[in-house]
TIMAR-886993 format. One record per residue (C-alpha): z, x, y; residue in three letters; residue number from 1. Coordinates in steps of 0.5 Angstrom, whole numbers. Layout:
N
<rec <Z; X; Y>; "ala"; NUM>,
...
This chain:
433
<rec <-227; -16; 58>; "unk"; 1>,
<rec <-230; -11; 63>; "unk"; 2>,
<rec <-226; -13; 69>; "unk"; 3>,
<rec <-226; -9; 76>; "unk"; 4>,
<rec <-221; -10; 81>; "unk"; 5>,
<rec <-221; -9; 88>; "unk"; 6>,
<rec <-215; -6; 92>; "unk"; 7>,
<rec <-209; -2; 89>; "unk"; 8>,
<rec <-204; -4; 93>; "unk"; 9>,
<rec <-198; -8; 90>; "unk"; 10>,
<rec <-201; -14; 87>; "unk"; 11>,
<rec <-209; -9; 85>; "unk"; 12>,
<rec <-205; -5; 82>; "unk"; 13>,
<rec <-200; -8; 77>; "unk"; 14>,
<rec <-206; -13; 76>; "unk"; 15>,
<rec <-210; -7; 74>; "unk"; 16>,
<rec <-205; -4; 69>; "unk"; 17>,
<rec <-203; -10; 66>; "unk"; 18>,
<rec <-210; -12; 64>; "unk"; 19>,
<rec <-211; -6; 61>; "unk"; 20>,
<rec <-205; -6; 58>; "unk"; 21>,
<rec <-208; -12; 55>; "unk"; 22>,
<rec <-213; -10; 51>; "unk"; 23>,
<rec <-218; -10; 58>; "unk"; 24>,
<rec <-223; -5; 61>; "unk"; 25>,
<rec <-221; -4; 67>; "unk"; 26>,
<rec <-223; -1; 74>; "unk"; 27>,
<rec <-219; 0; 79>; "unk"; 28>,
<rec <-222; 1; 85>; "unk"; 29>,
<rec <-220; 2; 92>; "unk"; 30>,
<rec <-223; 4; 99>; "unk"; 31>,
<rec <-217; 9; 100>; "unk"; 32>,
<rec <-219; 17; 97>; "unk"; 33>,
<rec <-211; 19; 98>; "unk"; 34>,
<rec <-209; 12; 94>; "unk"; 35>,
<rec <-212; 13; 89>; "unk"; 36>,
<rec <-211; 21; 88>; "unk"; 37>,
<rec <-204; 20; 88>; "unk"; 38>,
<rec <-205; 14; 83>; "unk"; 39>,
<rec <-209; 18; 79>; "unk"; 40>,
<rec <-205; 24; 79>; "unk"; 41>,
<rec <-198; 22; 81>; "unk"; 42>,
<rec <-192; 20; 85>; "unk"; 43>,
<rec <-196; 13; 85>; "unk"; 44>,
<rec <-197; 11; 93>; "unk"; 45>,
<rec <-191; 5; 91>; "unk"; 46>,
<rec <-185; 4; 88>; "unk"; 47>,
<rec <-185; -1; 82>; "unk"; 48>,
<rec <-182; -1; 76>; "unk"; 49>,
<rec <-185; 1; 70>; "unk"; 50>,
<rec <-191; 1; 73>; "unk"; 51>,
<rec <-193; 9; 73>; "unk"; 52>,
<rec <-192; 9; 66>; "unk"; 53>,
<rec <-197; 3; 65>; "unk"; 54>,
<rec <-201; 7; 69>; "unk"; 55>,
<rec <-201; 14; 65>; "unk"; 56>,
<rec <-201; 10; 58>; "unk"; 57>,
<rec <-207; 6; 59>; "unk"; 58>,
<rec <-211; 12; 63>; "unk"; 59>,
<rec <-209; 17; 58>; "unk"; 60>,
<rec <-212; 11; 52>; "unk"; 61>,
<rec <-219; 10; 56>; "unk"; 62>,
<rec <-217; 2; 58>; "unk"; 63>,
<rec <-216; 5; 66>; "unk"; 64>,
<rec <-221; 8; 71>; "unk"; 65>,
<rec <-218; 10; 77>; "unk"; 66>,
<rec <-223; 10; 83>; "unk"; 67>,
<rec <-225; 10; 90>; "unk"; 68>,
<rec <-231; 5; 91>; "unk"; 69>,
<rec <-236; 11; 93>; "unk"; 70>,
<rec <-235; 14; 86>; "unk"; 71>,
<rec <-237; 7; 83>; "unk"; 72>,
<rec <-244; 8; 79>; "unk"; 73>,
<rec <-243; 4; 74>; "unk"; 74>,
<rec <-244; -5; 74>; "unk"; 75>,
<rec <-237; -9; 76>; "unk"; 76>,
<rec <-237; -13; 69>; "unk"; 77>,
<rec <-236; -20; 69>; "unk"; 78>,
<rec <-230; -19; 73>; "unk"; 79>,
<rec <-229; -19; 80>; "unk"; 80>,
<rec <-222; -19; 82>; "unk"; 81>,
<rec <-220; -19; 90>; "unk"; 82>,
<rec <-213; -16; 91>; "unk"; 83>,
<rec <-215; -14; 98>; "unk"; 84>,
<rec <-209; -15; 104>; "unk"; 85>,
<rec <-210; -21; 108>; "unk"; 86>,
<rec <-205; -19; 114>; "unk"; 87>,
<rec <-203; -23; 120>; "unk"; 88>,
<rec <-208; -23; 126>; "unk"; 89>,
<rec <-203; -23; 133>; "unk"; 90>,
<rec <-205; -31; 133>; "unk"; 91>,
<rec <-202; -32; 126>; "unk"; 92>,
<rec <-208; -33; 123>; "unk"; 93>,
<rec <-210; -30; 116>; "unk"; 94>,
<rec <-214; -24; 117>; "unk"; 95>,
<rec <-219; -24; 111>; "unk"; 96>,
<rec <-224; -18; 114>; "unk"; 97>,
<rec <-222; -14; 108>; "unk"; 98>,
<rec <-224; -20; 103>; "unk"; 99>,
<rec <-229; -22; 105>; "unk"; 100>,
<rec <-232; -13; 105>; "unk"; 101>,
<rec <-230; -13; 98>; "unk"; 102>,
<rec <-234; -19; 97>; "unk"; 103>,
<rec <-240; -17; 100>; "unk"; 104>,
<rec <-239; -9; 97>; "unk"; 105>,
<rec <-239; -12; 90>; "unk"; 106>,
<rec <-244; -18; 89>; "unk"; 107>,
<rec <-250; -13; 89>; "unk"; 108>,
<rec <-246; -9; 83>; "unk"; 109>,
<rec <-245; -14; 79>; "unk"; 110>,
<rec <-251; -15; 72>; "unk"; 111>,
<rec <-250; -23; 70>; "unk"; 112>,
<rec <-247; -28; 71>; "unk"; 113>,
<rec <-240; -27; 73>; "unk"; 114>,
<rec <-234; -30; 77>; "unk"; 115>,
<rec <-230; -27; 83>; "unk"; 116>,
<rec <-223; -28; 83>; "unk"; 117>,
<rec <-220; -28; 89>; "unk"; 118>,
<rec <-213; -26; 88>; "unk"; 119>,
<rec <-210; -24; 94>; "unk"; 120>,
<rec <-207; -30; 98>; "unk"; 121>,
<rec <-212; -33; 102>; "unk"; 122>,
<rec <-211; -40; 106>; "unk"; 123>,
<rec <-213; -47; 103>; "unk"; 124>,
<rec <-220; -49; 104>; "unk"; 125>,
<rec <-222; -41; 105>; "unk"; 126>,
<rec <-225; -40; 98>; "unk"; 127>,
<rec <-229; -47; 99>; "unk"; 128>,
<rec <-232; -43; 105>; "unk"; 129>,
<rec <-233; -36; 101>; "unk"; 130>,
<rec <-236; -40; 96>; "unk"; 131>,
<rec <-242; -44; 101>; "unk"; 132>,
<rec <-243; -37; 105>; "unk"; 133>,
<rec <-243; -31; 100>; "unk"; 134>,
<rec <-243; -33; 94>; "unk"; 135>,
<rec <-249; -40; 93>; "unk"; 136>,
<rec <-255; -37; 90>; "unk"; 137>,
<rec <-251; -32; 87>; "unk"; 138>,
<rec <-251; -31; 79>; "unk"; 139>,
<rec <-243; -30; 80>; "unk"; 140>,
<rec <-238; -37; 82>; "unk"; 141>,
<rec <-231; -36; 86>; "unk"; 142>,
<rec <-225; -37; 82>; "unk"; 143>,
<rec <-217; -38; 86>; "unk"; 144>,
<rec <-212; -35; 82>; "unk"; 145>,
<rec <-206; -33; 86>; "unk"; 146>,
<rec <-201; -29; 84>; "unk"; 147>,
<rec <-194; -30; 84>; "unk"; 148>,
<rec <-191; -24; 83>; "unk"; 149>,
<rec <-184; -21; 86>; "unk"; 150>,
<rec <-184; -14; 88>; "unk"; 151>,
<rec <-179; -11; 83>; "unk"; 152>,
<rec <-180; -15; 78>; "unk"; 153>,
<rec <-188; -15; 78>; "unk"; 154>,
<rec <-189; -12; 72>; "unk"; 155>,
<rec <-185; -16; 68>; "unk"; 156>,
<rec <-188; -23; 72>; "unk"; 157>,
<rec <-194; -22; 70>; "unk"; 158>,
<rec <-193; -21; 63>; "unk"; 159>,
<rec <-187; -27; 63>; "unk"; 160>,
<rec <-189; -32; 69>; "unk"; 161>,
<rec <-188; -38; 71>; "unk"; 162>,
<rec <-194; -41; 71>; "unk"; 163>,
<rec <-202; -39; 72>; "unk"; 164>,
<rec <-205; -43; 77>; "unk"; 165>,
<rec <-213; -43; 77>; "unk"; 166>,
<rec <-218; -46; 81>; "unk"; 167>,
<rec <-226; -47; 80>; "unk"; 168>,
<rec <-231; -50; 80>; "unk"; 169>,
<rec <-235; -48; 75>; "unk"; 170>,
<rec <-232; -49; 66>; "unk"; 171>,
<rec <-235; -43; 64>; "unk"; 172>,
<rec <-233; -38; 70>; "unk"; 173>,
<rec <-226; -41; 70>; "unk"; 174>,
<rec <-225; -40; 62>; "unk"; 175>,
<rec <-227; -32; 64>; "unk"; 176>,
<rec <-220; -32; 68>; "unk"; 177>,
<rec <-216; -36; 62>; "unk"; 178>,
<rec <-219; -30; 57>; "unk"; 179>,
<rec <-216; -25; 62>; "unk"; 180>,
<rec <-209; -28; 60>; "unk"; 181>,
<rec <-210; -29; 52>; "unk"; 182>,
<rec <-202; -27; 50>; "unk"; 183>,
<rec <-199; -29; 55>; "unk"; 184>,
<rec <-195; -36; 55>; "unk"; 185>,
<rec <-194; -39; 61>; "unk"; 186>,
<rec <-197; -47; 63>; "unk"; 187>,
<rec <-204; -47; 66>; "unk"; 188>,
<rec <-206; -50; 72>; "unk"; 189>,
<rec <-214; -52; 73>; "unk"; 190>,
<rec <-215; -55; 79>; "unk"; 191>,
<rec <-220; -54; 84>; "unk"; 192>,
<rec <-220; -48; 89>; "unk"; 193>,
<rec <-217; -51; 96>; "unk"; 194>,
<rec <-212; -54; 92>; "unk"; 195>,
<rec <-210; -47; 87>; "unk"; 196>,
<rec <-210; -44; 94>; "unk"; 197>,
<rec <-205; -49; 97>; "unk"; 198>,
<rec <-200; -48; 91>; "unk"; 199>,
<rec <-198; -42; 94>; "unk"; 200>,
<rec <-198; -43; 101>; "unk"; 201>,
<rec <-194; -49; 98>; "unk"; 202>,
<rec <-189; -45; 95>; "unk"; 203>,
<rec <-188; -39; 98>; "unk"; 204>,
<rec <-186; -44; 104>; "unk"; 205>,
<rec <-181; -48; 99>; "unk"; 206>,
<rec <-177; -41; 97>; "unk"; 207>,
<rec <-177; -40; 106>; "unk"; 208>,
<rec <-175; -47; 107>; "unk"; 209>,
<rec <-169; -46; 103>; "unk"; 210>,
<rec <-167; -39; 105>; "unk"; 211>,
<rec <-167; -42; 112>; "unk"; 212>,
<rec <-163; -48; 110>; "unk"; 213>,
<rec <-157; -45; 107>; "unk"; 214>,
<rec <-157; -40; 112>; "unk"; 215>,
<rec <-156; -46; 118>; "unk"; 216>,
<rec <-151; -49; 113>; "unk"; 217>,
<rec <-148; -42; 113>; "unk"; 218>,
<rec <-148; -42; 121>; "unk"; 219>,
<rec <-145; -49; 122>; "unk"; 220>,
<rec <-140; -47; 116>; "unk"; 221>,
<rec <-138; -41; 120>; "unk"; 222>,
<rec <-136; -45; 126>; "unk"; 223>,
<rec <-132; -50; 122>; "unk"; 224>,
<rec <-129; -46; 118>; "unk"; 225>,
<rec <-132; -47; 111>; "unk"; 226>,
<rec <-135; -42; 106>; "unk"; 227>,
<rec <-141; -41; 104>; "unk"; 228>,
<rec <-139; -38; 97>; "unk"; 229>,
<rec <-136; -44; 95>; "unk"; 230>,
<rec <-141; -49; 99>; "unk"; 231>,
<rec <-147; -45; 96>; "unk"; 232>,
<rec <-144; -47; 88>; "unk"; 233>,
<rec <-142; -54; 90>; "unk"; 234>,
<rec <-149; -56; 91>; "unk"; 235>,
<rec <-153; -51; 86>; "unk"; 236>,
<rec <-150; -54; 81>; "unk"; 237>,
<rec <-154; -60; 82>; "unk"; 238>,
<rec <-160; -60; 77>; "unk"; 239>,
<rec <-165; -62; 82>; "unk"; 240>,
<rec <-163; -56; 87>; "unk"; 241>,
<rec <-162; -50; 83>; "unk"; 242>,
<rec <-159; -43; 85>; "unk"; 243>,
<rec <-165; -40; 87>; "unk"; 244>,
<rec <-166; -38; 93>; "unk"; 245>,
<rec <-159; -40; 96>; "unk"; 246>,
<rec <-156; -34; 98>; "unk"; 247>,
<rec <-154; -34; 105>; "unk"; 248>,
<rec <-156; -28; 109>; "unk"; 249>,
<rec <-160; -24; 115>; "unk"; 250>,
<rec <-167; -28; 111>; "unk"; 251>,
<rec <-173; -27; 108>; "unk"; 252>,
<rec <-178; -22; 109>; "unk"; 253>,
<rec <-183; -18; 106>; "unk"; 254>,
<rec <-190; -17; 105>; "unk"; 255>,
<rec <-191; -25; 103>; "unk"; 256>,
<rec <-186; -30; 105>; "unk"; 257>,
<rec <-187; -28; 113>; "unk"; 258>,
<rec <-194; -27; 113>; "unk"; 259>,
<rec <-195; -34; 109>; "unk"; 260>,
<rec <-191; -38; 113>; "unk"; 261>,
<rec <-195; -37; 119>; "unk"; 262>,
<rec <-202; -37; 117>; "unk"; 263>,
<rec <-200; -44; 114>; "unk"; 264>,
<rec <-196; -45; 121>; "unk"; 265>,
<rec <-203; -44; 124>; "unk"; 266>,
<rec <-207; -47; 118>; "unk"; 267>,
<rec <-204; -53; 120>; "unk"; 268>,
<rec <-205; -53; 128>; "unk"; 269>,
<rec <-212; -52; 127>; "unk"; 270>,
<rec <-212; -57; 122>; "unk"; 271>,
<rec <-209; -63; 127>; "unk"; 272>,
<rec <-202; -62; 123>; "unk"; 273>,
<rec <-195; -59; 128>; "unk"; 274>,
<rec <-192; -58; 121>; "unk"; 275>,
<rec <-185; -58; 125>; "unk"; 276>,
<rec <-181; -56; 119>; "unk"; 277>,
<rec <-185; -50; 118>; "unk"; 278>,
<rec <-184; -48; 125>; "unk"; 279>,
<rec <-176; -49; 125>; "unk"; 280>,
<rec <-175; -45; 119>; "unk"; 281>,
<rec <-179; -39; 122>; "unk"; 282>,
<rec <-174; -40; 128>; "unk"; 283>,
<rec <-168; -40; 123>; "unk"; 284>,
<rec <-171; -33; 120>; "unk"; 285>,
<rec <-172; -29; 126>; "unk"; 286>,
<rec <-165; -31; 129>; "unk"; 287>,
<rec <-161; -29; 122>; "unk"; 288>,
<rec <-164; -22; 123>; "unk"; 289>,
<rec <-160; -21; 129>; "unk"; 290>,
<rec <-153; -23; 126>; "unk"; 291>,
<rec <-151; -16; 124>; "unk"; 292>,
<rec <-153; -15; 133>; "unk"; 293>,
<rec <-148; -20; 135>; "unk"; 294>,
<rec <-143; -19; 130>; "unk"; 295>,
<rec <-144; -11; 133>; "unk"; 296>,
<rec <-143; -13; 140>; "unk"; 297>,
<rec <-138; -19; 139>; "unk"; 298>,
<rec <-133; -13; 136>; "unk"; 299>,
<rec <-135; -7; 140>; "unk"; 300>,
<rec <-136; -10; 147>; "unk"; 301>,
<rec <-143; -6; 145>; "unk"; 302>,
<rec <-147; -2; 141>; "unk"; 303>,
<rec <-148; 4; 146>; "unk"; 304>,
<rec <-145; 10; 143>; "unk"; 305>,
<rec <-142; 6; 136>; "unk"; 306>,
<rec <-144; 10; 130>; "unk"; 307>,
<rec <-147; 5; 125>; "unk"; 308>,
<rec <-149; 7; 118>; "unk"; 309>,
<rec <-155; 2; 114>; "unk"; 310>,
<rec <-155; 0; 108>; "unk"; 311>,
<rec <-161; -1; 104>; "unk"; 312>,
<rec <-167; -1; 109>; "unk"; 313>,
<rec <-173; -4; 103>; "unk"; 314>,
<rec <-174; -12; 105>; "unk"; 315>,
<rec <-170; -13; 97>; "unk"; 316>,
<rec <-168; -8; 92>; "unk"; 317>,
<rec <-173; -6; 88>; "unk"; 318>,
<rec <-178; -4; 92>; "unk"; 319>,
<rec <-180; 2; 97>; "unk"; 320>,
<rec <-183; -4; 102>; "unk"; 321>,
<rec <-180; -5; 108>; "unk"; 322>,
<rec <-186; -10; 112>; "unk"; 323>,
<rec <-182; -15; 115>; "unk"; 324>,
<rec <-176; -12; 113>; "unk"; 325>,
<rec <-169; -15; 116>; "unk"; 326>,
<rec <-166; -8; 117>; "unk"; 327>,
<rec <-172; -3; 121>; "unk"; 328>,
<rec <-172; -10; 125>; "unk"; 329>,
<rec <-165; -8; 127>; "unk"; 330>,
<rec <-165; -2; 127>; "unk"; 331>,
<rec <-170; -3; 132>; "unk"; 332>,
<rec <-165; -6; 137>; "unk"; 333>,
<rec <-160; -3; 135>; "unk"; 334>,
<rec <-162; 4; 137>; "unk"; 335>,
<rec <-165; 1; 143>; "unk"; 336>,
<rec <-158; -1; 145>; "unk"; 337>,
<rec <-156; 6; 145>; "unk"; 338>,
<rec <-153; 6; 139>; "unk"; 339>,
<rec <-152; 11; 134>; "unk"; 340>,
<rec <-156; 9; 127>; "unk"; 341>,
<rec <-156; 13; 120>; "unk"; 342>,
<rec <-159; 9; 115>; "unk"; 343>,
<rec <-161; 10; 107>; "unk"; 344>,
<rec <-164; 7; 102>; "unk"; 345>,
<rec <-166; 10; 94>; "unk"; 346>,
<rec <-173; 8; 95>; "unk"; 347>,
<rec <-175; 6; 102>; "unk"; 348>,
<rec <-174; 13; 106>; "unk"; 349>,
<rec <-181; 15; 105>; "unk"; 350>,
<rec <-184; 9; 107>; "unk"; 351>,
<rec <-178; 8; 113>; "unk"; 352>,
<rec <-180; 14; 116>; "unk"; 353>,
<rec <-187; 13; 119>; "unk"; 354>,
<rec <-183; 6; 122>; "unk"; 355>,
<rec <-177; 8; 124>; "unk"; 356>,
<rec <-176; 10; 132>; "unk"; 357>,
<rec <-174; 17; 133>; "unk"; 358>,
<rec <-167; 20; 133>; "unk"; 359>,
<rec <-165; 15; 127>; "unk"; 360>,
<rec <-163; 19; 121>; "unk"; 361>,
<rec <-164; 20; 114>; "unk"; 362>,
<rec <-159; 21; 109>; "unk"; 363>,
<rec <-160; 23; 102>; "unk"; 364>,
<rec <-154; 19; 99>; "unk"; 365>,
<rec <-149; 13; 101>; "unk"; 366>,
<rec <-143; 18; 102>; "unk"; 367>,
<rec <-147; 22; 107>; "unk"; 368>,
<rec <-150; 16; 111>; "unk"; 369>,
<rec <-142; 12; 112>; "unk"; 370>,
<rec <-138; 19; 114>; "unk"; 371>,
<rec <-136; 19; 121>; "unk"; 372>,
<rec <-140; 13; 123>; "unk"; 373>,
<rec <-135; 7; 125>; "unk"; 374>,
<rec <-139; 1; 123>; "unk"; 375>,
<rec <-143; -1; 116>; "unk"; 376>,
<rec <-148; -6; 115>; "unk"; 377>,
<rec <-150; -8; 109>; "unk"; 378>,
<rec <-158; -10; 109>; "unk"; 379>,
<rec <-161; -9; 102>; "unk"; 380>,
<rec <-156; -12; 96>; "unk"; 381>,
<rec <-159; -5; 91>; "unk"; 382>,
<rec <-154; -4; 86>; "unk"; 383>,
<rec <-153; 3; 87>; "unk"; 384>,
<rec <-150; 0; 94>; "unk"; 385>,
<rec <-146; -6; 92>; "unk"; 386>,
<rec <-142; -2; 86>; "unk"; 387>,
<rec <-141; 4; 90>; "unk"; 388>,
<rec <-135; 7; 90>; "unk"; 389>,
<rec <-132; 3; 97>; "unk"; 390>,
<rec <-125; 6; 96>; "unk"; 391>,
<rec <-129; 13; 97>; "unk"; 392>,
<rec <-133; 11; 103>; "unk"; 393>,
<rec <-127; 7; 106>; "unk"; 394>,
<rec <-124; 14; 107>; "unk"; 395>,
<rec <-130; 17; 110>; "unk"; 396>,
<rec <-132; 11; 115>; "unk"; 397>,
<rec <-128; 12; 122>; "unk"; 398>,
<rec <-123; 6; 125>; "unk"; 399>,
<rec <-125; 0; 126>; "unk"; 400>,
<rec <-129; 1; 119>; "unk"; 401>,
<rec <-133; -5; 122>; "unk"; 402>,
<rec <-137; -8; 115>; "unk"; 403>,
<rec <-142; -13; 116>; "unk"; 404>,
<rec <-145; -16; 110>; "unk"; 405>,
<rec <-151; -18; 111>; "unk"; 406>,
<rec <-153; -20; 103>; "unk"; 407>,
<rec <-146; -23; 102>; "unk"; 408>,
<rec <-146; -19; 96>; "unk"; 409>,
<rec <-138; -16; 97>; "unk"; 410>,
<rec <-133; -17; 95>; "unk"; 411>,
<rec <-129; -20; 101>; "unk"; 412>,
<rec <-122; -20; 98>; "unk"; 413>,
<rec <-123; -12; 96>; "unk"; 414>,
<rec <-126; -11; 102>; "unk"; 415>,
<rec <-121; -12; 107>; "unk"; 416>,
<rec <-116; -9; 102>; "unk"; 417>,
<rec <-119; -2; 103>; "unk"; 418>,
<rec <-118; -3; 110>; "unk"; 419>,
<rec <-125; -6; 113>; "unk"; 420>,
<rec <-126; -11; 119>; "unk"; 421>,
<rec <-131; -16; 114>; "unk"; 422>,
<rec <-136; -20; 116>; "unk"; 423>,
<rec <-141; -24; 113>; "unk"; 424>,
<rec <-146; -29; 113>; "unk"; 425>,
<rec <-142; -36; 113>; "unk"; 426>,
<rec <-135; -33; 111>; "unk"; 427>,
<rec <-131; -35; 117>; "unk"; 428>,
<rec <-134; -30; 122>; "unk"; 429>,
<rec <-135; -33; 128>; "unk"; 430>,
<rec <-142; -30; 131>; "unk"; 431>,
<rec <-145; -32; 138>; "unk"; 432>,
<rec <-152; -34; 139>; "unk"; 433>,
């Protein structure tokens, strides 16, 4: 099948790739001369892996076409994917300008009847509404069919997901989307539009809600003396809550969960509906970003002058994306406190830097960010951090070598061993605030 996609971004582009990969024609266009240069020729503009390689390989074999949307003469094919940001306005609302220009930008150049289908998360009740002003009298239908994918496993999520969710209102353009997974095994859900919308929303405010339900009981488990390493094994035992999602920390950000929470927020008080436990666990996540600040403050007094070494600046390993991210919100505080602030990451420098305020540094390498600092704060559980050389880095970090793990994701016992002052999220630190 000839599919376009429009929007390489994280999604656009392992969803351009992956069709190809599976026997597709794909074109992969987007509105960014510089995107897609660097797509074409290299480094990609992202860090996903395994993607590059699908990429070249399918370029090479012809099943890829890479292009800005001026370079496009040819007719999109049956197939319209939209994989289009969809930002958060200052109200919280949904921003879908980039939708709806891609839309209008590719209705003109489609030959047949055909299918859009939107892929990029947009909020219930909108494809409904597309459909009615855009898309009525056209020979092209709207199909939902929100992705689901996590950033850093991407690649391998689309070929293995959990589900496929599709929402239509036409058999045969909802067929079209079926054919573009041929191969993959996964259970299929075809529903309408608004509810193959509210599927995400619905989910992504799950996953929210159970982060920041685990890190209220990390907080009460702080002030009463419990652990959360054994509080959260206790309860994910139980079949009908699971482990996913349940690791206590300094909360969720990203591209997705921040984003989503608050337009389904809005959604839902334009709608009539105060979606009071929404709103709770958005409060519940913006007061874990300022752990590791208390824990500072609690133990130097203040932070003016204390040199801190962060570690991991990415919203989670596996990605250079740092939208949302718990550790440049830190950062920020941090260094306009007065505090001295050296962070890495082994993929997220590059983006960082656009981001960071000025004066923090830079460093090429874990060794170099914990020599001479006084304290360490562990953001990002990336392997290459976690399963460092501590005994090492312990030499380098000056007295009080003051630890916050901000993930959990050390080994407490070992830690204070190596002569650090330890703290985490729920392991019987006490923080105020």
């Amino acid at each position: 099948m000839k599919v376009s996609v429009i929007g390489l971004g994280y999604v656009g582009s392992v969803a351009a790739a992956a069709l190809a990969e599976s026997g597709h024609d794909v074109l992969g266009l987007d509105i960014d001369k510089k995107k897609v240069e660097a797509y074409r020729k290299g480094p990609l503009p992202i860090f996903e892996p395994g993607l590059e390689e699908m990429i070249r390989k399918n370029s090479s074999r012809g099943k890829l076409k890479l292009m800005h949307l001026d370079e496009v003469s040819e007719p999109l094919g049956e197939v319209v994917m939209v994989a289009t940001g969809t930002p958060t306005t200052e109200s919280g609302a949904a921003d879908l300008s980039q939708v709806r220009s891609a839309i209008s930008w590719s209705l003109p150049r489609q030959r047949g009847p055909g299918a859009v289908v939107v892929k990029s998360t947009v909020p219930p009740g909108t494809g409904a509404r597309l459909w009615e002003t855009m898309l009525r009298g056209t020979l092209q239908e709207y199909v939902a069919n929100p992705e689901f994918l996590r950033e850093g496993q991407a690649v391998k999520d689309w070929f293995h997901p959990d589900r496929i969710v599709i929402g239509g209102r036409d058999e045969r353009a909802i067929e079209r989307v079926r054919l573009l997974y041929q191969g993959i095994e996964a259970p299929v859900v075809l529903t309408d539009i608004t509810s193959a919308e509210m599927i995400k929303y619905a989910a992504n405010a799950f996953l929210a809600t159970k982060i920041s339900f685990i890190n209220e009981i990390a907080a009460l488990s702080d002030r009463l003396g419990a652990t959360i390493d054994d509080i959260r094994e206790g309860i994910a035992l139980d079949p009908r809550i699971g482990p996913g999602f349940l690791r206590a920390g300094v909360g969720y950000g990203g591209s997705c969960f921040p984003k989503d929470v608050r337009a389904l927020d809005y959604l839902a008080l334009t709608s009539g509906h105060n979606f009071e436990l929404l709103r709770s666990v958005i409060t519940v996540n913006n007061r874990q970003r300022l752990l590791p600040f208390y824990a500072l403050r609690q133990r130097f007094g203040s932070v003016s002058g204390v040199s801190v070494g962060i570690l991991g600046l990415a919203f989670k390993p596996h990605t250079d994306d740092v939208r949302e991210s718990p550790a440049m919100d830190l950062i920020k505080i941090l260094v306009d406190q007065g505090a001295k602030v050296q962070a890495f990451d082994p993929a997220a420098a590059r983006t960082a830097r656009a981001v960071l305020p000025s004066g923090v540094e830079l460093m090429d390498d874990m060794t170099e960010c914990a020599r001479g600092v006084q304290a360490l704060v562990l953001m990002t559980e990336w392997p290459q951090i976690v399963d460092a050389d501590w005994e090492g880095l312990a030499r380098l970090v000056r007295p009080p070598r003051f630890m916050f793990d901000g993930r959990n994701a050390l080994d407490k016992k070992r830690m204070l061993a190596l002569g650090f002052e330890y703290s985490g999220v729920g392991r019987n630190g006490r923080h105020p605030g």
